[in-house]
C-alpha positions in Angstrom: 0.0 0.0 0.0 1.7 3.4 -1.0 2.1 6.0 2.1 0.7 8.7 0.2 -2.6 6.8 1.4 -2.0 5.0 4.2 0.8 4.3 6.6 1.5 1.1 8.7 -1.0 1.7 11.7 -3.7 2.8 9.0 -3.0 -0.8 6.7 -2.5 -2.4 10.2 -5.9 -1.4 11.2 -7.4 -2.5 7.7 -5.8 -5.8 8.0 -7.1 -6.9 11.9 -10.5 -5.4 10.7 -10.5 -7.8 7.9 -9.7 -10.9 10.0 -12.0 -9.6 13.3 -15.1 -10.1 10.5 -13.5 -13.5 8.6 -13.4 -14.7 12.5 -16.4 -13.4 14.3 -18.9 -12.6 11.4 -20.3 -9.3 10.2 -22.8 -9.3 13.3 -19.9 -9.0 15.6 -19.1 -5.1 16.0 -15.6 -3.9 15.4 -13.7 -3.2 18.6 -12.9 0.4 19.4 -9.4 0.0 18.6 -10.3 -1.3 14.8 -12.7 1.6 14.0 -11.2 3.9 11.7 -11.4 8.2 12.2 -12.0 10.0 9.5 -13.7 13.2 10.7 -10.2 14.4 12.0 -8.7 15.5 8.6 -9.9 19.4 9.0 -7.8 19.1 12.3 -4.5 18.3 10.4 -2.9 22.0 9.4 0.0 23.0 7.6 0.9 26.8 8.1 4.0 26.0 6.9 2.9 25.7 3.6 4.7 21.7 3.4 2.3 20.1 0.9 3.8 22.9 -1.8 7.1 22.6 -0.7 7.2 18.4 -0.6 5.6 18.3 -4.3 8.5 21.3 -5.5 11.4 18.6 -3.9 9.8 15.4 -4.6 9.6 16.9 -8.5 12.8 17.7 -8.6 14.0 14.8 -7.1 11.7 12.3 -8.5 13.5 11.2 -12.0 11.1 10.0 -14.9 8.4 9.1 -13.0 8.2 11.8 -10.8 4.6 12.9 -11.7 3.0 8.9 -10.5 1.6 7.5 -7.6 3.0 4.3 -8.9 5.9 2.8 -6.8 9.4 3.4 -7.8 10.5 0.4 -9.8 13.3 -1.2 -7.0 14.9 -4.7 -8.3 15.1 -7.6 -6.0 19.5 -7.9 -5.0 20.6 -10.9 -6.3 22.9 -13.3 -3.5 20.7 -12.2 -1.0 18.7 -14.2 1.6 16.9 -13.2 4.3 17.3 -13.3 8.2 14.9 -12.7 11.1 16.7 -12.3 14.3 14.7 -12.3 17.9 15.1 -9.9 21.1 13.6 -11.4 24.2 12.1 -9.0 26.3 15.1 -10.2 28.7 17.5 -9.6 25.7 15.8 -6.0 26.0 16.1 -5.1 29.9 19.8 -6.2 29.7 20.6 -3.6 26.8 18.5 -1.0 29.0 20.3 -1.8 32.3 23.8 -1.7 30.0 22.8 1.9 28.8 22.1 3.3 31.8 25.4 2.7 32.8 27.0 4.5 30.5 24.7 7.2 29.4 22.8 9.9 31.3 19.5 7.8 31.7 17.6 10.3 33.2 17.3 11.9 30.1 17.7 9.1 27.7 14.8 7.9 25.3 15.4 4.1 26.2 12.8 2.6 24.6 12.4 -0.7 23.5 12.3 0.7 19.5 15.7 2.6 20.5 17.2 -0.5 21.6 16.8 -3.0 19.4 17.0 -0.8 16.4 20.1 1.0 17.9 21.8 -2.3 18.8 20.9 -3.3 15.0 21.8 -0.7 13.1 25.7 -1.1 15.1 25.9 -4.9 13.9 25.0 -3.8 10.3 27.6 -1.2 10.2 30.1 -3.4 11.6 29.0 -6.2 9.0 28.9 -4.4 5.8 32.2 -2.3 7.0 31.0 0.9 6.2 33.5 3.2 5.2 31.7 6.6 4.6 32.0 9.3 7.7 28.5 9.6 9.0 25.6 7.3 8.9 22.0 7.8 8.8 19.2 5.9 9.9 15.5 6.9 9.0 12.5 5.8 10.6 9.2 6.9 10.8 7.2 8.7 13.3 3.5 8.3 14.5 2.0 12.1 15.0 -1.5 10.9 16.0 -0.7 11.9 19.6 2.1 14.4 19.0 -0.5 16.9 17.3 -1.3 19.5 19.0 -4.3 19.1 19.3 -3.8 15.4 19.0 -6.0 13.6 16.4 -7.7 10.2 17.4 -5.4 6.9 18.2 -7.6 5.5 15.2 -7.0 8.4 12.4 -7.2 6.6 9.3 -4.8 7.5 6.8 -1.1 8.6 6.5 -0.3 10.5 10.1 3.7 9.6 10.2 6.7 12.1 9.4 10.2 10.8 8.8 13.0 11.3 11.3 16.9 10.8 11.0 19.3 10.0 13.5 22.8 10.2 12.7 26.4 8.8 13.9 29.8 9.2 12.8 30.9 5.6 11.9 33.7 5.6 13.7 32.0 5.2 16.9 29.5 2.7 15.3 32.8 0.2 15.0 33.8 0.9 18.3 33.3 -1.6 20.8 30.4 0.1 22.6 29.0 1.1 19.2 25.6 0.2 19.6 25.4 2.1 22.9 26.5 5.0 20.4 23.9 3.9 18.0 21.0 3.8 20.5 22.2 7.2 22.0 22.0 8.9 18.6 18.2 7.4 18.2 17.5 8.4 21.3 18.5 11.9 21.6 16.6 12.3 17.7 13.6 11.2 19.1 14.0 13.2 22.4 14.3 16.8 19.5 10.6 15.6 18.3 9.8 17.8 22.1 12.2 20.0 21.9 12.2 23.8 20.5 10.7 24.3 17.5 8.3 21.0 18.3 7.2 17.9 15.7 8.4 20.0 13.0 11.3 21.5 13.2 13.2 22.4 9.9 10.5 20.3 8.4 10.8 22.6 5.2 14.1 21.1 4.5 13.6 17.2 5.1 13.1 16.1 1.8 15.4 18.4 -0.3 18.1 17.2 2.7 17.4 13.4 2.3 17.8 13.3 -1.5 20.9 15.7 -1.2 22.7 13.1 1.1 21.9 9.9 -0.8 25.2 8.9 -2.4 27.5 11.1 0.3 26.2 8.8 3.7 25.3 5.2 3.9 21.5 5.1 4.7 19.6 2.9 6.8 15.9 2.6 6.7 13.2 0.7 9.2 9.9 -0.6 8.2 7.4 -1.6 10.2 6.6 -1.3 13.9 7.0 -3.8 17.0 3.4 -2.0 18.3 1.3 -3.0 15.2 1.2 -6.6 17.2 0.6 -8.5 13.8 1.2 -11.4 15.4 -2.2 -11.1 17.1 -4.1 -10.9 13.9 -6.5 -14.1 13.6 -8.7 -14.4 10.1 -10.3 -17.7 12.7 -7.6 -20.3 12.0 -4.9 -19.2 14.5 -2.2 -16.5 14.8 0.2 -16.2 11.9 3.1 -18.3 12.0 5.6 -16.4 11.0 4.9 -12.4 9.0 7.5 -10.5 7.1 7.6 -7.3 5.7 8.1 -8.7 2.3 9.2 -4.9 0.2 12.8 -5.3 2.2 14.0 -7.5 -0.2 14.3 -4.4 -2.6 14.4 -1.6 -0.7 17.1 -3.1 2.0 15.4 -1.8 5.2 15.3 -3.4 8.6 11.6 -4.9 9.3 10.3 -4.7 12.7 7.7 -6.4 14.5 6.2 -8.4 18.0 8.0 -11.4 18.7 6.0 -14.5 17.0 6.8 -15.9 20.8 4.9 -13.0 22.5 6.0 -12.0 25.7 7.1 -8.0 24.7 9.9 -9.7 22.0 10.8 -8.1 19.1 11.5 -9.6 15.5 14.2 -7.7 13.5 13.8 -8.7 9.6 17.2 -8.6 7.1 17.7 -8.9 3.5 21.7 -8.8 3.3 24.3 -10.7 1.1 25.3 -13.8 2.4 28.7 -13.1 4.0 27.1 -10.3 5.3 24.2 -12.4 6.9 27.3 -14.7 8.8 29.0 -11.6 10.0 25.6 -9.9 11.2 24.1 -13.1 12.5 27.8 -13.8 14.8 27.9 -10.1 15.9 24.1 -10.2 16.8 24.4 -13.4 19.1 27.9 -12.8 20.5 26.6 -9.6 21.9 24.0 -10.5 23.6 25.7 -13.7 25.0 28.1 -10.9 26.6 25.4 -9.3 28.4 25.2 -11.9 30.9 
C-alpha cells in the first residue's frame, strides 16, 4: 500500500479489521481499537505551507516518474537471503540496564524501539564495514498523539513524518557502538519535544534526504514492533511467522512483536550472504556478553 494513502497503523488497522469479521462474522461489531477516524482531517494543518514545498522537492527529485503514484521500480538484489533475528524481552532489559550505565539515563529515550534498532543498526555497520564518515538511519514517526491538538489513536490515513538519526561511523565500530547507535536514536527522538516542536526544519527534510543519498550510507526501518501483527487471527490461528516482504528491494530493517509473545521483538534482514554470517555472529555474541 503506498504511504501517500496509508501508513502502517492505517494498513494495520485495515488488515485486523478484515480478519475480526473473517473470524467473528459481520454481526460482531468492530472493537474500538479497529474503527477507523476519519472526521479528523480538518484538524491536520499546515501553516508552513509543506504540501507545496514536498511536491516542488519530490519533482525535482523524482526522476522519470516523478509525476505517479506508482511505486518506484526497485529490483530484488541478487545473492541475498533473508534473516529474522529475535530480542527477548530479557534480551531487552539487559541492553536497557547496560545503557544506563554509561549514558545519562535520566534523560535518555530508552525505549524498546531505540534498543533493538540501535543495537541493529551497530551490527550492520560493523558487518557491511562501512566506510563513509556519518551514517544515517530513517524511521518513521506516529503524530497521532504528537498533534497539537492530537487527532484520534484510530486516524485513518497517512499520520507519520520521517525522522533521521545520525552517527559518525567511527563510533558505530567501536566496541560500545551500539550504545553510540542507540544514543544517537535516542537523543533524535527526544528533538521531536524539543524547540521548535514535531516540525522542526521540516521545510528542508526532503530536499536534505535526496541531497545526502550517495554522500552517507542510509539505513531505513519498516514496520513497527506495536502494530502486534502477530495477534491478527482471520479464525484459524495466529500467523506463524509475518514478514515485511518490500525489504528485499528496498534493504530496510523490518520490525515487529515477537511470534513468541511476551514483549519480544523480530528484526527482519535482507543482506548478502557473507554479510548475513558476519551480522548473524555479531548479533548473538553480543548479547551472550550481556550476561
Amino acid at each position: 500500500m503506498h504511504h501517500a494513502v496509508l501508513d502502517g497503523k492505517s494498513s494495520t488497522m485495515f488488515f485486523k479489521s478484515w480478519a475480526h469479521i473473517c473470524k467473528h462474522g459481520s454481526a460482531v461489531s468492530l472493537p474500538d481499537l479497529l474503527k477507523p477516524c476519519y472526521s479528523d482531517r480538518q484538524a491536520i494543518k499546515d501553516p508552513m505551507g509543506l504540501a507545496a514545498i514536498y511536491s516542488n522537492d519530490w519533482l525535482r527529485f523524482g526522476g522519470s516518474n516523478k509525476r505517479s503514484l506508482l511505486f518506484r521500480e526497485t529490483k530484488y538484489s541478487p545473492g541475498t537471503i533473508r534473516g529474522t533475528f529475535e530480542f527477548t524481552q530479557a534480551n531487552i532489559q539487559k541492553l536497557r540496564g547496560h545503557v544506563k550505565t554509561a549514558v545519562d539515563s535520566d534523560s535518555a529515550h530508552l525505549s524498546s524501539f531505540s534498543l533493538t534498532c540501535g543495537y541493529t543498526w551497530a551490527c550492520l555497520v560493523k558487518a557491511e564495514e562501512i566506510k563513509s564518515d556519518q551514517v544515517w538511519i530513517v524511521f518513521s514517526v506516529d503524530c497521532r498523539s504528537r498533534l497539537d491538538p492530537p487527532v484520534s489513536a484510530t486516524y485513518f490515513g497517512n499520520c507519520i513524518i520521517g525522522h533521521i538519526a545520525v552517527a559518525e561511523t567511527k563510533g558505530l565500530l567501536g566496541e560500545d557502538g551500539w550504545i553510540v547507535a542507540v544514543n544517537a536514536i535516542s537523543e533524535s527522538i527526544k528533538a521531536l519535544d524539543g524547540s521548535g516542536g514535531l516540525f522542526n526544519g521540516a521545510e528542508t527534510w526532503v530536499s536534505k534526504m535526496c541531497s545526502a543519498k550517495g554522500t552517507e550510507r542510509f539505513f531505513s526501518v519498516a514496520g513497527s514492533s506495536r502494530f502486534e501483527i502477530y495477534d491478527t487471527n482471520f479464525g484459524w490461528g495466529r500467523p506463524k511467522k509475518t514478514d515485511v516482504v518490500s525489504i528485499d528491494m528496498t534493504g530496510a530493517i523490518s520490525l515487529s512483536d515477537s511470534r513468541n509473545g511476551g514483549g519480544g521483538v523480530e528484526v527482519g534482514l535482507v543482506l548478502k550472504e557473507s554479510n548475513m554470517e558476519v551480522f548473524a555472529s555479531l548479533f548473538a555474541i553480543g548479547l551472550e556478553d550481556l550476561n
